[in-house]
mmCIF file of the N, C-alpha and C atoms, coordinates in Angstrom:
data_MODEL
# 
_entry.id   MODEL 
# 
loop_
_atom_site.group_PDB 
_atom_site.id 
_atom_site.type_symbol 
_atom_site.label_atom_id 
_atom_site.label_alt_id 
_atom_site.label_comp_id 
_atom_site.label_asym_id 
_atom_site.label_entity_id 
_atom_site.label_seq_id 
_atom_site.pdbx_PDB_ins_code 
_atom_site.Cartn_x 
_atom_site.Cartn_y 
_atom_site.Cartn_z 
_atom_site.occupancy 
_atom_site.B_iso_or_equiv 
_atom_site.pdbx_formal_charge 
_atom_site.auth_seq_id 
_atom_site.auth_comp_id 
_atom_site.auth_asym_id 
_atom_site.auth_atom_id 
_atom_site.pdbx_PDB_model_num 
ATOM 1   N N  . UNK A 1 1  ? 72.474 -20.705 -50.911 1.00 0.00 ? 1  UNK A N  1 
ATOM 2   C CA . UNK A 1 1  ? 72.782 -19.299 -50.767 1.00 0.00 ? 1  UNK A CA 1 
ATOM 3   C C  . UNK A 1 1  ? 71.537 -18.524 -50.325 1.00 0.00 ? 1  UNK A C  1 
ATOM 4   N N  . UNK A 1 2  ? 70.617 -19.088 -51.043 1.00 0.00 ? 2  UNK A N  1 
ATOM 5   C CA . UNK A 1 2  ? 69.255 -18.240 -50.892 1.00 0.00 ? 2  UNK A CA 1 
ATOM 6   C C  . UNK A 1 2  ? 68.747 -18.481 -48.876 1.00 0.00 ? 2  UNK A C  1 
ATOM 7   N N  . UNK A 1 3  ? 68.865 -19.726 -48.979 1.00 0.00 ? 3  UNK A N  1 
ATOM 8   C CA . UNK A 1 3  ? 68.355 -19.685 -47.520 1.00 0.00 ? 3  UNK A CA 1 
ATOM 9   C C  . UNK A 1 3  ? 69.426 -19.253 -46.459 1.00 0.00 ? 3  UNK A C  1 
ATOM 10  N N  . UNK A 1 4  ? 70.476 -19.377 -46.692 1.00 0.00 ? 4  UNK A N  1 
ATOM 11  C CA . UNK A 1 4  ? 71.645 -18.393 -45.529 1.00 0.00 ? 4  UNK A CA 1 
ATOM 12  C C  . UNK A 1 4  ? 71.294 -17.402 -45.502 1.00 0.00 ? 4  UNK A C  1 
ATOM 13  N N  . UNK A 1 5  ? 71.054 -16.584 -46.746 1.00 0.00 ? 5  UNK A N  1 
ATOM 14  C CA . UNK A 1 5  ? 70.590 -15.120 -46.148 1.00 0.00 ? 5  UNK A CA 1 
ATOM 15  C C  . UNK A 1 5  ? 69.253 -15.049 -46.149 1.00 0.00 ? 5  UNK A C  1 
ATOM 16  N N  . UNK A 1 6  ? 68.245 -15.465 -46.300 1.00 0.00 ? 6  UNK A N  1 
ATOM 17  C CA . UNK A 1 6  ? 66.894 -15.515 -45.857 1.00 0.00 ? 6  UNK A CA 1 
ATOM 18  C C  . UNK A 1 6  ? 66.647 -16.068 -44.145 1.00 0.00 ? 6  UNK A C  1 
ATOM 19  N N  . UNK A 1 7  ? 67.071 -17.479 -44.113 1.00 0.00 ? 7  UNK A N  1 
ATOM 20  C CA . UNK A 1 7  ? 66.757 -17.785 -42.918 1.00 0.00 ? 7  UNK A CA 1 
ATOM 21  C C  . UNK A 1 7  ? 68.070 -18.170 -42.234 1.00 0.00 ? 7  UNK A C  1 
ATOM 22  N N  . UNK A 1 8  ? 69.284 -18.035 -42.253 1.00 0.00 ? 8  UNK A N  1 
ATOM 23  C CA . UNK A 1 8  ? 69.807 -16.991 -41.350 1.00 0.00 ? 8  UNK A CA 1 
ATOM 24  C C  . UNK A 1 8  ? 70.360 -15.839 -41.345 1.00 0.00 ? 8  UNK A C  1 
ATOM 25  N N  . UNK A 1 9  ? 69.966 -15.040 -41.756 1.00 0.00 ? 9  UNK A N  1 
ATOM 26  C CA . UNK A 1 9  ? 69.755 -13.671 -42.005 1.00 0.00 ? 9  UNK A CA 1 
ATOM 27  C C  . UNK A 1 9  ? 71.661 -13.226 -42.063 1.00 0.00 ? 9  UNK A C  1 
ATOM 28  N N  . UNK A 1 10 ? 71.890 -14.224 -43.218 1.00 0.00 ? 10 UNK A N  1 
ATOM 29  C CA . UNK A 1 10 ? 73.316 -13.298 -43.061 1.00 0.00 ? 10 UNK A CA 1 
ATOM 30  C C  . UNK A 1 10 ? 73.380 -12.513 -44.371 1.00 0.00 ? 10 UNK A C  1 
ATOM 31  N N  . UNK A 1 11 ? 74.446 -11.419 -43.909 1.00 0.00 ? 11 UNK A N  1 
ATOM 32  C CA . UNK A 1 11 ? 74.328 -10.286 -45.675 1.00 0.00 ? 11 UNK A CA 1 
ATOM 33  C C  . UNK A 1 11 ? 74.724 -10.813 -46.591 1.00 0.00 ? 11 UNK A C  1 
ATOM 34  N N  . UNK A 1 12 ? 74.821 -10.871 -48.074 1.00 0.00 ? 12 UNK A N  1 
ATOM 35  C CA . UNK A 1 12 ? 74.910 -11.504 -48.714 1.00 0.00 ? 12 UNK A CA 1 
ATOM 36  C C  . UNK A 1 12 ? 76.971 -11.259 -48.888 1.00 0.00 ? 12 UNK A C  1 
ATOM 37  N N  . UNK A 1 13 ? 77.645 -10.700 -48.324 1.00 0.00 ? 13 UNK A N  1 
ATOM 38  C CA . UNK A 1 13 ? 79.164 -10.976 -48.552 1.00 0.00 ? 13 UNK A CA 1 
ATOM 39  C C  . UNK A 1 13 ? 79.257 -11.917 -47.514 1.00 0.00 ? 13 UNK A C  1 
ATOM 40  N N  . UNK A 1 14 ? 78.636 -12.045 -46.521 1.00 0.00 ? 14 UNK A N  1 
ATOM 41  C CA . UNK A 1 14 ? 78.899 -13.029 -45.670 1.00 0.00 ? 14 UNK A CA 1 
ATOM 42  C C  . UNK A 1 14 ? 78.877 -14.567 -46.382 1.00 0.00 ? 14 UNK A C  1 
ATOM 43  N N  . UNK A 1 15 ? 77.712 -14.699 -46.545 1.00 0.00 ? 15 UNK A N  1 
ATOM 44  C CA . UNK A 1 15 ? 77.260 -16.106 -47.498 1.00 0.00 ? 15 UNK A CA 1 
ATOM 45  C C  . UNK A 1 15 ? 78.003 -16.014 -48.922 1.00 0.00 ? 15 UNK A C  1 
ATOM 46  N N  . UNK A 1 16 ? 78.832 -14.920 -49.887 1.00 0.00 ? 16 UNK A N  1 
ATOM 47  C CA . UNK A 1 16 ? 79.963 -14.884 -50.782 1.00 0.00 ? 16 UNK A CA 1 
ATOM 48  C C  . UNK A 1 16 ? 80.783 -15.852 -50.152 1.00 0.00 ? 16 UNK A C  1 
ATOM 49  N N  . UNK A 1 17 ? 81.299 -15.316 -48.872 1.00 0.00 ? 17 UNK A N  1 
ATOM 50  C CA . UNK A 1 17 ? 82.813 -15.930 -48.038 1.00 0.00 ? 17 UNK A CA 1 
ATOM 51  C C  . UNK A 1 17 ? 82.350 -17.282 -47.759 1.00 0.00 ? 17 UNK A C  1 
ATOM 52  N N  . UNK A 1 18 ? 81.339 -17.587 -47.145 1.00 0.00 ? 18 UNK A N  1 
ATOM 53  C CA . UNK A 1 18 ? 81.130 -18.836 -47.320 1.00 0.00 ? 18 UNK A CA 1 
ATOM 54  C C  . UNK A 1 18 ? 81.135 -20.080 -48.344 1.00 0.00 ? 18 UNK A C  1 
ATOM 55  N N  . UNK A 1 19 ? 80.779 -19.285 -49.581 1.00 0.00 ? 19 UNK A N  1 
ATOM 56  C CA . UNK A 1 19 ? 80.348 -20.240 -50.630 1.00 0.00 ? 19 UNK A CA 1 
ATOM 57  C C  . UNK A 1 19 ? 81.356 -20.240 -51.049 1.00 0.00 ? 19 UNK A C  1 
ATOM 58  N N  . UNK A 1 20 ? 82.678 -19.114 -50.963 1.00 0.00 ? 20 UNK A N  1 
ATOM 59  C CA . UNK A 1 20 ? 83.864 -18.997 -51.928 1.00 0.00 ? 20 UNK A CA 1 
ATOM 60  C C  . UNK A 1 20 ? 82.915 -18.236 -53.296 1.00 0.00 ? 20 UNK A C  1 
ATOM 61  N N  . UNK A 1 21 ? 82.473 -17.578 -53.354 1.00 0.00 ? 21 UNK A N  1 
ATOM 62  C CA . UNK A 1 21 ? 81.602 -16.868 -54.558 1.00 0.00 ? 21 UNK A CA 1 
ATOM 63  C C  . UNK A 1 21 ? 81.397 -15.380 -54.477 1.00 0.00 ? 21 UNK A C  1 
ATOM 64  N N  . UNK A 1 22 ? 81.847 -14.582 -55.343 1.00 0.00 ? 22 UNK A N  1 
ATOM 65  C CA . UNK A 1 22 ? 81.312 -13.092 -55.254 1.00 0.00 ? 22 UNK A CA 1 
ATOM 66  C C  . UNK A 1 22 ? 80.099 -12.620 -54.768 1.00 0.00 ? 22 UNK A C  1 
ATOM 67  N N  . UNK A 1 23 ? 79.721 -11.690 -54.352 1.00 0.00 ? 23 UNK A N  1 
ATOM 68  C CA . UNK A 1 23 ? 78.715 -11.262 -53.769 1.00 0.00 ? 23 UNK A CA 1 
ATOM 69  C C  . UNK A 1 23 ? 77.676 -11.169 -54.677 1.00 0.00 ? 23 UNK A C  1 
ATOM 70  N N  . UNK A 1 24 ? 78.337 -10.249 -55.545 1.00 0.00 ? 24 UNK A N  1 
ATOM 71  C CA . UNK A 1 24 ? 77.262 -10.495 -56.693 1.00 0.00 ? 24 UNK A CA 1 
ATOM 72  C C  . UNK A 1 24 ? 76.537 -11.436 -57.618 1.00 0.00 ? 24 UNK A C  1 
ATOM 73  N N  . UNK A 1 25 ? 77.192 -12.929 -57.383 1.00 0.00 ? 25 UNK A N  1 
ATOM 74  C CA . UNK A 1 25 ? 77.271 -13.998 -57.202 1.00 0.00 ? 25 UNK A CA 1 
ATOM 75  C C  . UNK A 1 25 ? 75.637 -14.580 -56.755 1.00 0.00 ? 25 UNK A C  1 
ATOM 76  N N  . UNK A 1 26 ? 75.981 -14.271 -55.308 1.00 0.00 ? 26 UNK A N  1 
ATOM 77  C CA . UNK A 1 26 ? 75.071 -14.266 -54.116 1.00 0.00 ? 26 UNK A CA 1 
ATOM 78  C C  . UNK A 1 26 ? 73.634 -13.609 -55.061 1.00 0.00 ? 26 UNK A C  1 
ATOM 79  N N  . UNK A 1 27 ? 73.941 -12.409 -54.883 1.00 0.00 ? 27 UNK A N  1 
ATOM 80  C CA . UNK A 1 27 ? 72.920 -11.797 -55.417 1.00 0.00 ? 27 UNK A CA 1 
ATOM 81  C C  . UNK A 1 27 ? 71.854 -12.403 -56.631 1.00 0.00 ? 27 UNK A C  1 
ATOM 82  N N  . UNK A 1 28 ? 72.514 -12.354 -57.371 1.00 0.00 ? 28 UNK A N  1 
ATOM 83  C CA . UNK A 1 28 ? 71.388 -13.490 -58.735 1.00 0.00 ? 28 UNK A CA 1 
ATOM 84  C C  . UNK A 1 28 ? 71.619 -14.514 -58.580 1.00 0.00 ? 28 UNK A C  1 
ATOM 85  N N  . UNK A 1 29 ? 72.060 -14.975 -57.582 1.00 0.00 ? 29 UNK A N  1 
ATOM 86  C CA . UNK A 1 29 ? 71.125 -16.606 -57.340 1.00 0.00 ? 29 UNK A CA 1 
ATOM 87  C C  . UNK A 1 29 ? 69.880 -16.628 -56.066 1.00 0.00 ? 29 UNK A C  1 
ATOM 88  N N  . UNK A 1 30 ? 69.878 -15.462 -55.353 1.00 0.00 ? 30 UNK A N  1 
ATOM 89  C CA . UNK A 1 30 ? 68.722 -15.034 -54.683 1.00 0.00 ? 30 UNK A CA 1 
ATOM 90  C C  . UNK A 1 30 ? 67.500 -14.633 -55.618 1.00 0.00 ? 30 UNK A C  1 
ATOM 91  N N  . UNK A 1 31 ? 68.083 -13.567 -56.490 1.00 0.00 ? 31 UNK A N  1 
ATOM 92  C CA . UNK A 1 31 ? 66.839 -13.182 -57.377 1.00 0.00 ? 31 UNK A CA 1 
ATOM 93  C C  . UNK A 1 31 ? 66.305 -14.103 -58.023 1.00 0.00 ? 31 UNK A C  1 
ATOM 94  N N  . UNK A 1 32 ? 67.446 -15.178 -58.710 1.00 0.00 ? 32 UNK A N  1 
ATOM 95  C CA . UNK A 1 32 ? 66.909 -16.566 -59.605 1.00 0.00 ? 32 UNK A CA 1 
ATOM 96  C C  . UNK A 1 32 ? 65.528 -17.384 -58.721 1.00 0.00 ? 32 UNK A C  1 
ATOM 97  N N  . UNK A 1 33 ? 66.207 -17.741 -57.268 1.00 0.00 ? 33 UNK A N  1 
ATOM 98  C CA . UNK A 1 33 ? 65.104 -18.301 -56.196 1.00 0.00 ? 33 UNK A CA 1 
ATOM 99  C C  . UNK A 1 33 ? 63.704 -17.531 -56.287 1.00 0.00 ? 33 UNK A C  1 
ATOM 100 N N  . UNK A 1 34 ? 63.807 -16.130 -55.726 1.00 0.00 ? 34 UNK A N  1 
ATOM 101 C CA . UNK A 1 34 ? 62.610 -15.489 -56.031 1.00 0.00 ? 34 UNK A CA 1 
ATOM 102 C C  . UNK A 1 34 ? 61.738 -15.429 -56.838 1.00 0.00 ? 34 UNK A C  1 
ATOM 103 N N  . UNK A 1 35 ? 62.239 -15.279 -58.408 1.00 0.00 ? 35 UNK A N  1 
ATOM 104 C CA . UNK A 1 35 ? 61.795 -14.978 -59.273 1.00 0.00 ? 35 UNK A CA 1 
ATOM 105 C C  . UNK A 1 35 ? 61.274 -16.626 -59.512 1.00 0.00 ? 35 UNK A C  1 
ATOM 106 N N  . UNK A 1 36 ? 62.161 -17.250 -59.381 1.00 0.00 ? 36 UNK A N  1 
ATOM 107 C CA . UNK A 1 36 ? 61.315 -19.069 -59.426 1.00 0.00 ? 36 UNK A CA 1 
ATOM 108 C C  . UNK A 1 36 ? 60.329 -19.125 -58.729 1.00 0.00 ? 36 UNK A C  1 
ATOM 109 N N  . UNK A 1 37 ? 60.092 -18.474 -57.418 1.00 0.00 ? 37 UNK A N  1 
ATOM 110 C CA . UNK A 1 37 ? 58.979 -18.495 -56.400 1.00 0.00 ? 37 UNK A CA 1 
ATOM 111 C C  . UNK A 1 37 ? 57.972 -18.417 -57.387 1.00 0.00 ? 37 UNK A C  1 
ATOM 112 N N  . UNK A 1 38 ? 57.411 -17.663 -58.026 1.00 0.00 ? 38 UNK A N  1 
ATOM 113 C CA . UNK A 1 38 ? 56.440 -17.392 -58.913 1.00 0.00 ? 38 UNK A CA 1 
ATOM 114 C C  . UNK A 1 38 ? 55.517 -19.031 -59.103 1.00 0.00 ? 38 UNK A C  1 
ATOM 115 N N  . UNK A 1 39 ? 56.476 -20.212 -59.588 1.00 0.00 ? 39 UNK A N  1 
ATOM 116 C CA . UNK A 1 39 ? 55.576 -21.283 -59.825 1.00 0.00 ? 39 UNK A CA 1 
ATOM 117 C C  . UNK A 1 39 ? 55.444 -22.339 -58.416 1.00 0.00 ? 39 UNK A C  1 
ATOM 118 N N  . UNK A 1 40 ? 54.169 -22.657 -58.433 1.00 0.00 ? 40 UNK A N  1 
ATOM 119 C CA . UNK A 1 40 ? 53.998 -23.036 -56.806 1.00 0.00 ? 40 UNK A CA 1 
ATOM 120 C C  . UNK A 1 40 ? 54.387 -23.996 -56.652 1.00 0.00 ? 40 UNK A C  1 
ATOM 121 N N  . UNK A 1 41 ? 54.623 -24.926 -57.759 1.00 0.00 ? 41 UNK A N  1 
ATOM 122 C CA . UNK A 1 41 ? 55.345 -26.334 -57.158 1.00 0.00 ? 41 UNK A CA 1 
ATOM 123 C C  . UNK A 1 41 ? 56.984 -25.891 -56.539 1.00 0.00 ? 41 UNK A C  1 
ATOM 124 N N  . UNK A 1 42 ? 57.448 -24.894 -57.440 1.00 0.00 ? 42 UNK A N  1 
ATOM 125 C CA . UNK A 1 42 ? 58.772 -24.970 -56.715 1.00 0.00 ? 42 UNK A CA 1 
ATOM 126 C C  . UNK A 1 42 ? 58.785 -23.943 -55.323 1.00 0.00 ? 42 UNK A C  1 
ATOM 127 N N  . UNK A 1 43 ? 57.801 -22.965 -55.522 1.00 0.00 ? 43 UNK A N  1 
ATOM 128 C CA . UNK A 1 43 ? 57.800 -22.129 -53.494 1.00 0.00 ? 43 UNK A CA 1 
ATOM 129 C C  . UNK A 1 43 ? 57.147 -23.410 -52.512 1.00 0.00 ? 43 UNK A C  1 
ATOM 130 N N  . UNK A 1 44 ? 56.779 -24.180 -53.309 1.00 0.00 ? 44 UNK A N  1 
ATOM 131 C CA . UNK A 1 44 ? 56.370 -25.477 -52.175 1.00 0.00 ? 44 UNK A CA 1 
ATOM 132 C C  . UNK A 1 44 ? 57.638 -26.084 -51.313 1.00 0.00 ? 44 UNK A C  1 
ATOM 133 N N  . UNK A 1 45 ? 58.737 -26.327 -52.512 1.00 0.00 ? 45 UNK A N  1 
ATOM 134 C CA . UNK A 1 45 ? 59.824 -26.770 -52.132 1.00 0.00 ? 45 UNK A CA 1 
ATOM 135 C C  . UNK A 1 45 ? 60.981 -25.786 -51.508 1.00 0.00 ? 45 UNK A C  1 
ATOM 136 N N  . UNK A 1 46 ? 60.895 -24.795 -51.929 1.00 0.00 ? 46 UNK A N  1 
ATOM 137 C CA . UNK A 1 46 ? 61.415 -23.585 -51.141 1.00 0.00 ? 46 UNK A CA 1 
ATOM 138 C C  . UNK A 1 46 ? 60.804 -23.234 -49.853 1.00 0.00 ? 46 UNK A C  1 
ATOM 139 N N  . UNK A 1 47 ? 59.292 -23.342 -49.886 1.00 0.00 ? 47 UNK A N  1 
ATOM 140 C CA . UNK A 1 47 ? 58.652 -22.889 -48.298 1.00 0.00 ? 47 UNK A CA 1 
ATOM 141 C C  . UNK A 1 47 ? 59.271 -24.157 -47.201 1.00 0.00 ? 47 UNK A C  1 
ATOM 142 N N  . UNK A 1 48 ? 59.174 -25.156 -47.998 1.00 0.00 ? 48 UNK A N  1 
ATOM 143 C CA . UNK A 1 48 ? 59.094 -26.262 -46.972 1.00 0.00 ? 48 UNK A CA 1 
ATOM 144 C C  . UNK A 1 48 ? 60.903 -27.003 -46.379 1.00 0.00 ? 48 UNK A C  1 
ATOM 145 N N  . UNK A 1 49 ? 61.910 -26.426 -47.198 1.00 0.00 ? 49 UNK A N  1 
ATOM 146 C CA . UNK A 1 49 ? 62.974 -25.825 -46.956 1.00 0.00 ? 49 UNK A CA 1 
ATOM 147 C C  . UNK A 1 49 ? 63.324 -24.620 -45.758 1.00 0.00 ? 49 UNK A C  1 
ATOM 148 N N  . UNK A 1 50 ? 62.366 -24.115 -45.881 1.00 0.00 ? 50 UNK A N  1 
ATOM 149 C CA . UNK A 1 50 ? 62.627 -22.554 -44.829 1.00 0.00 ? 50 UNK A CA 1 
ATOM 150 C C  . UNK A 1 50 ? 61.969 -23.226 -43.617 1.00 0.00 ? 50 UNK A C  1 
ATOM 151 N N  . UNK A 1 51 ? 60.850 -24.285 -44.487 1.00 0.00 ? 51 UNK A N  1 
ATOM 152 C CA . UNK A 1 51 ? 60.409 -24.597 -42.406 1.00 0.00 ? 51 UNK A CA 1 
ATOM 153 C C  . UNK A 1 51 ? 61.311 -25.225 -41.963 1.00 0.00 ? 51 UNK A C  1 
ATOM 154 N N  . UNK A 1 52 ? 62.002 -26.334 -42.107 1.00 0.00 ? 52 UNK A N  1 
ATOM 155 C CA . UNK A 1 52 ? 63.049 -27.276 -41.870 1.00 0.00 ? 52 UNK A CA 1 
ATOM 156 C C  . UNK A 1 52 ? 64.292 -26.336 -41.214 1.00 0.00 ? 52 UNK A C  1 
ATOM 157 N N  . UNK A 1 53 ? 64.550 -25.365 -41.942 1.00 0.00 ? 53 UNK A N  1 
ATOM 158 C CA . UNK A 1 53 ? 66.194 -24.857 -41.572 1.00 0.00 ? 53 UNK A CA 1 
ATOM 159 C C  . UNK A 1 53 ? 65.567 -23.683 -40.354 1.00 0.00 ? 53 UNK A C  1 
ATOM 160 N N  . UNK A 1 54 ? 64.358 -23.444 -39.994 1.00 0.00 ? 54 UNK A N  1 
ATOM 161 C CA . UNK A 1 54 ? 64.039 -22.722 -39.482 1.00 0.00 ? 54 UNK A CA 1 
ATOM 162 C C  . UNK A 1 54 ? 63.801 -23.364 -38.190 1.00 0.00 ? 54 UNK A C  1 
ATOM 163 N N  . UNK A 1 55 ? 62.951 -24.841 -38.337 1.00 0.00 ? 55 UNK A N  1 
ATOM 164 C CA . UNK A 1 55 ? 62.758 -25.685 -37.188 1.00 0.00 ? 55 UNK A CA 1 
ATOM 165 C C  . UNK A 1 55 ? 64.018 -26.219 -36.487 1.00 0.00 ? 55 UNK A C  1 
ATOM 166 N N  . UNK A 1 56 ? 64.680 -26.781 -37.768 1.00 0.00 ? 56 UNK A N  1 
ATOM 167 C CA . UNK A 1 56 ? 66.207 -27.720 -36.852 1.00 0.00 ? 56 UNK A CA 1 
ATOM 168 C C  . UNK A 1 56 ? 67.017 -26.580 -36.650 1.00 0.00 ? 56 UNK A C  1 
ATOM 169 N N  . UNK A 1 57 ? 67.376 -25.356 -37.109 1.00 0.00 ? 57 UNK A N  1 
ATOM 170 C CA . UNK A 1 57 ? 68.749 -25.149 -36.523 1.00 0.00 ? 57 UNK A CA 1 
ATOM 171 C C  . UNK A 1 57 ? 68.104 -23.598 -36.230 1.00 0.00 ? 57 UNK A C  1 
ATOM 172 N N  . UNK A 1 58 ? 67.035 -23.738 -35.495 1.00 0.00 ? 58 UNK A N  1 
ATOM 173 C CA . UNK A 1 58 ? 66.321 -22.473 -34.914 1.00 0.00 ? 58 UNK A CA 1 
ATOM 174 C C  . UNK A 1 58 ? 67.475 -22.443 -33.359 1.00 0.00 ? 58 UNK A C  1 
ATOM 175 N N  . UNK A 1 59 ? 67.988 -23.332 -32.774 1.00 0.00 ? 59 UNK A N  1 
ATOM 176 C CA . UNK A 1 59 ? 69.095 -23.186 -31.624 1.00 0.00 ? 59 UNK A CA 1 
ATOM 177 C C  . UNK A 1 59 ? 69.853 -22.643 -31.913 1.00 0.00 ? 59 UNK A C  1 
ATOM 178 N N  . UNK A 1 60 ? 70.698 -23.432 -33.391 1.00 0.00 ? 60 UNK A N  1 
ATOM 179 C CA . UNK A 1 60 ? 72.229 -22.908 -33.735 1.00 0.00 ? 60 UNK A CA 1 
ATOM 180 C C  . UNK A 1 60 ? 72.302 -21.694 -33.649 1.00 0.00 ? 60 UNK A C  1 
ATOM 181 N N  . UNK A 1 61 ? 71.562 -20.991 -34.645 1.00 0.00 ? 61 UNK A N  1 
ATOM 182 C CA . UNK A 1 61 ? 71.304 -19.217 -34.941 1.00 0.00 ? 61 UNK A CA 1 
ATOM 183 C C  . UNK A 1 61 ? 71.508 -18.504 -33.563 1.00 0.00 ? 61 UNK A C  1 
ATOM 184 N N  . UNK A 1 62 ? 70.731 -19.186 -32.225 1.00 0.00 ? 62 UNK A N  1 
ATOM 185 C CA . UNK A 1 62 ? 70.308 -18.072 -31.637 1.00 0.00 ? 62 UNK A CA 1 
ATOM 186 C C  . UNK A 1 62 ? 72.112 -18.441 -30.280 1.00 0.00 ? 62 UNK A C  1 
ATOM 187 N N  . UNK A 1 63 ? 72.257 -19.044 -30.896 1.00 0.00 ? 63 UNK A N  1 
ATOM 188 C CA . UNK A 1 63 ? 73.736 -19.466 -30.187 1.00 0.00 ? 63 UNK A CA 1 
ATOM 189 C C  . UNK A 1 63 ? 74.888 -18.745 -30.940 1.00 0.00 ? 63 UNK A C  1 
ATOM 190 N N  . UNK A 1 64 ? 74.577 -18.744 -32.183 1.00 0.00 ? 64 UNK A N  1 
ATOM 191 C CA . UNK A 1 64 ? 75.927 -17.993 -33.175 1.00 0.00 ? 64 UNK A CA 1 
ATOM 192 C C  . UNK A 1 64 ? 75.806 -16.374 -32.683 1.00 0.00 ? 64 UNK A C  1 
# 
């Protein structure tokens, strides 16, 4: 959830409809990610997530 609307920038009812999940839903499991950012082993695994979905499907996005 966190990276659909981070790195592809969709609003968070969009990524609801996707997941089948309320928006608000969406919402605190973004803040949960963030607020996890705090310890660096896990923004390691979150940064290095955003490079990946950013590198491989940097086409798809700009095609959708």
């Amino acid at each position: 959830m966190y990276l659909a609307h981070t790195s592809f920038g969709m609003v968070m009812r969009e990524v609801a409809i996707g997941f089948s999940r309320d928006r608000t839903t969406v919402m605190y499991a973004c803040h949960l990610v963030e607020d996890s950012r705090d310890d660096e082993d896990y923004d390691a695994v979150v940064s290095t997530l955003e490079k990946v979905v950013n590198q491989d499907f940097s086409a798809w996005r700009m095609a959708a």
